[in-house]
N, C-alpha and C positions, 0 to 999 in steps of 0.2 A: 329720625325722630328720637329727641332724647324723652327717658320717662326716669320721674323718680316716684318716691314712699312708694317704694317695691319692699312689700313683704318677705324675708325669706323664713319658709317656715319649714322645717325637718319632718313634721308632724303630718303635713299635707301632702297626699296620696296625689293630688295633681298640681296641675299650673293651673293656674285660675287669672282670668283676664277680666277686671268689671266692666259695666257695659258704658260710662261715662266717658273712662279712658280708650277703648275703642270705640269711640265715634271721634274723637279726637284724632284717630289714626287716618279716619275716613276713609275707612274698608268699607264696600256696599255688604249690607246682610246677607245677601243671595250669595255669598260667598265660603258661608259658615256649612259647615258639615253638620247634616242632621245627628244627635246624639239623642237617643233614647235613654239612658238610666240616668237617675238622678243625682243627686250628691245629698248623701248626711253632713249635715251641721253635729256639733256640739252638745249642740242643745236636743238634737234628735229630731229637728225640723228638714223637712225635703227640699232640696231645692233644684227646678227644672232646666239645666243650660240651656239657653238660646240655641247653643250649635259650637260647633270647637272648629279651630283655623291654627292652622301650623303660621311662625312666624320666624324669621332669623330674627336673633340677638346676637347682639357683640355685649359683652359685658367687658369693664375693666376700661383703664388710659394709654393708650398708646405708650411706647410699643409694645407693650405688654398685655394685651387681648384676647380672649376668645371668642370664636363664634360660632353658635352651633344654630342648629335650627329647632325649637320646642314647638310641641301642640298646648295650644291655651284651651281651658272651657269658660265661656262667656256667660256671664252672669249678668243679669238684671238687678242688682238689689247696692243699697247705699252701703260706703264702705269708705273710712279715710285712706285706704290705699287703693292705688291705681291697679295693682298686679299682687297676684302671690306666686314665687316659684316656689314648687315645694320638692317630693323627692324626684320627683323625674326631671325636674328640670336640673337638678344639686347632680344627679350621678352622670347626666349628659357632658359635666363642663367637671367632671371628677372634682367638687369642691367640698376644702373643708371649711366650716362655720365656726369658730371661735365664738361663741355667743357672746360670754362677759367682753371682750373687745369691740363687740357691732365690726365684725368683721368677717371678710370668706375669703380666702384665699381656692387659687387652681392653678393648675398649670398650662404656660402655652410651649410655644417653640421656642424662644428665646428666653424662657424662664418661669420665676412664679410670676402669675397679674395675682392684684387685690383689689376690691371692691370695698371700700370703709363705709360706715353710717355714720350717723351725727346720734350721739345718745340723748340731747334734749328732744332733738326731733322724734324719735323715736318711739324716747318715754310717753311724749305729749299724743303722740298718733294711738297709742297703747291706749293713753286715758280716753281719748274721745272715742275707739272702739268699745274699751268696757261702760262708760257711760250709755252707749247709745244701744248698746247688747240690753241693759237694766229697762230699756226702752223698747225692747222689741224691734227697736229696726233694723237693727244690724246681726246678720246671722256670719259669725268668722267659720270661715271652711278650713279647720282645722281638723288634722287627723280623717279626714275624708276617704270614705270608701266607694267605690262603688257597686252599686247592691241592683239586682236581674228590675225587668217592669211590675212580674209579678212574684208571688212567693213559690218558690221550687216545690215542682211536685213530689209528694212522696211517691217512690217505689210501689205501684199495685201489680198482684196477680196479673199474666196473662190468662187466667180464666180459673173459676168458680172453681171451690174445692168441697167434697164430700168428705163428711166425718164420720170415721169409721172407730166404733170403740174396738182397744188392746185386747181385750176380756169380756166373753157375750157377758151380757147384763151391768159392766161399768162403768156408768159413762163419765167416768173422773177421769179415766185412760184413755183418750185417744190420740187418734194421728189424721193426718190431712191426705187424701189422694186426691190428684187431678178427677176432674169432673169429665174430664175429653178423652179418656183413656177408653180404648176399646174395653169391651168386656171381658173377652179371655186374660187381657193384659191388665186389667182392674183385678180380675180375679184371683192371679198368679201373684199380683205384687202384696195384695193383704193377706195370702194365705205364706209368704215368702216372711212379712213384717210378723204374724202372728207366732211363726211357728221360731223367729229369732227376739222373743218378746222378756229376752234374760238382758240383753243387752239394754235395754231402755231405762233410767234411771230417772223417778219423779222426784225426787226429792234427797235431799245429800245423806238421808240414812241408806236410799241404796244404792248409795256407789261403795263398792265391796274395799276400795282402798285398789292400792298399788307394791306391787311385790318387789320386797327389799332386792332384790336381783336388777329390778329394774332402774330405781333409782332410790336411793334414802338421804335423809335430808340430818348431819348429825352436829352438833354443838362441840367446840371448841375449848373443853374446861380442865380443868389440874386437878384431878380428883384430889390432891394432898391439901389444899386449901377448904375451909369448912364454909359453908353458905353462907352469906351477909342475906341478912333483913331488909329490905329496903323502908325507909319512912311511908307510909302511906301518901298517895297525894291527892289531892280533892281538888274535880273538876267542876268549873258551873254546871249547870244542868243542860245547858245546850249543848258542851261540849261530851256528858254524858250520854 
């Protein structure tokens, strides 16, 4: 089955198959692998794949061919192109894209293959997708990621913490102890934080600094040369 206005886009995290040109193929559905995440648009619209199907491609003219085999995601929605390969399909067949040419070159056994485009065609397939994007129909899967079903949990405690102040009567000072600690070992670890409460630094006046011994941090100048002035310079206020 030959297929053309195949997209190749750099931008696009996967291959994408629309669902027009696969029924064309006359693969049954029950074939598709169920795929749960969905795909960002551009535009920041979701869109649900039908289901993804590994398929062989030969790209290129004899004798100069590759053939490897890509995973597609099957999309339901209008689009003047039949296919987009994007990077996972580009790094399979190791190809480079010349864009200004309409051109990709890769390599096979017996050399480089090239795949060329037609630049009218192209441009024209370009304009009826930006037209039909102005329209809302058309969502191009461009730069696509794939993002979990729901939104990642943040990191919680395994279990509830007691706030015990640094300092009886401060309660600007404190610190967090498990709630599930035995008592004696409750008791040991905040009379252990109280009685090392030199070390805890609230705020950058009390960090005492660090000893020239340890490490010092010293500028590079000619003491025989006398200071320059620099011009003042004025920033906007945001940058302020």
């Amino acid at each position: 089955f030959t297929m053309k206005r195949i997209l190749i886009d750099s931008g696009s995290s996967d291959n994408i198959l629309y669902k027009h040109a696969f029924d064309q193929l006359r693969i049954q559905t029950d074939q598709l692998k169920p795929v749960k995440t969905p795909l960002v648009g551009i535009t920041g619209e979701m869109i649900h794949p039908l289901g993804s199907i590994d398929l062989s491609v030969v790209v290129g003219t004899a004798p100069h061919q590759t053939q490897v085999e890509m995973t597609f995601l099957v999309v339901d929605i209008p689009s003047p192109y039949n296919a987009i390969i994007g990077r996972p399909g580009l790094n399979l067949m190791e190809a480079i894209v010349p864009t200004r040419h309409v051109l990709m070159k890769f390599p096979t056994r017996i050399g480089v293959g090239e795949a060329r485009g037609d630049q009218q065609v192209a441009r024209q397939r370009y304009k009826t997708a930006i037209m039909d994007k102005g329209k809302e129909k058309v969502l191009p899967i461009t730069n696509a990621e794939l993002k979990g079903d729901v939104e990642p949990e943040h990191p919680k405690p395994v279990e509830d913490v007691t706030h015990v102040p640094l300092e009886e009567g401060n309660s600007d000072k404190v610190f967090q102890v498990g709630s599930q600690l035995g008592e004696l070992e409750k008791g040991e670890l905040i009379t252990f934080l109280q009685n090392n409460k030199d070390v805890f630094a609230w705020s950058a006046v009390d960090v005492p600094g660090i000893i020239p011994n340890v490490i010092v941090h010293k500028l590079s100048m000619d003491g025989m040369r006398p200071p320059t002035r620099q011009k003042k310079r004025n920033f906007s206020l945001k940058r302020q």
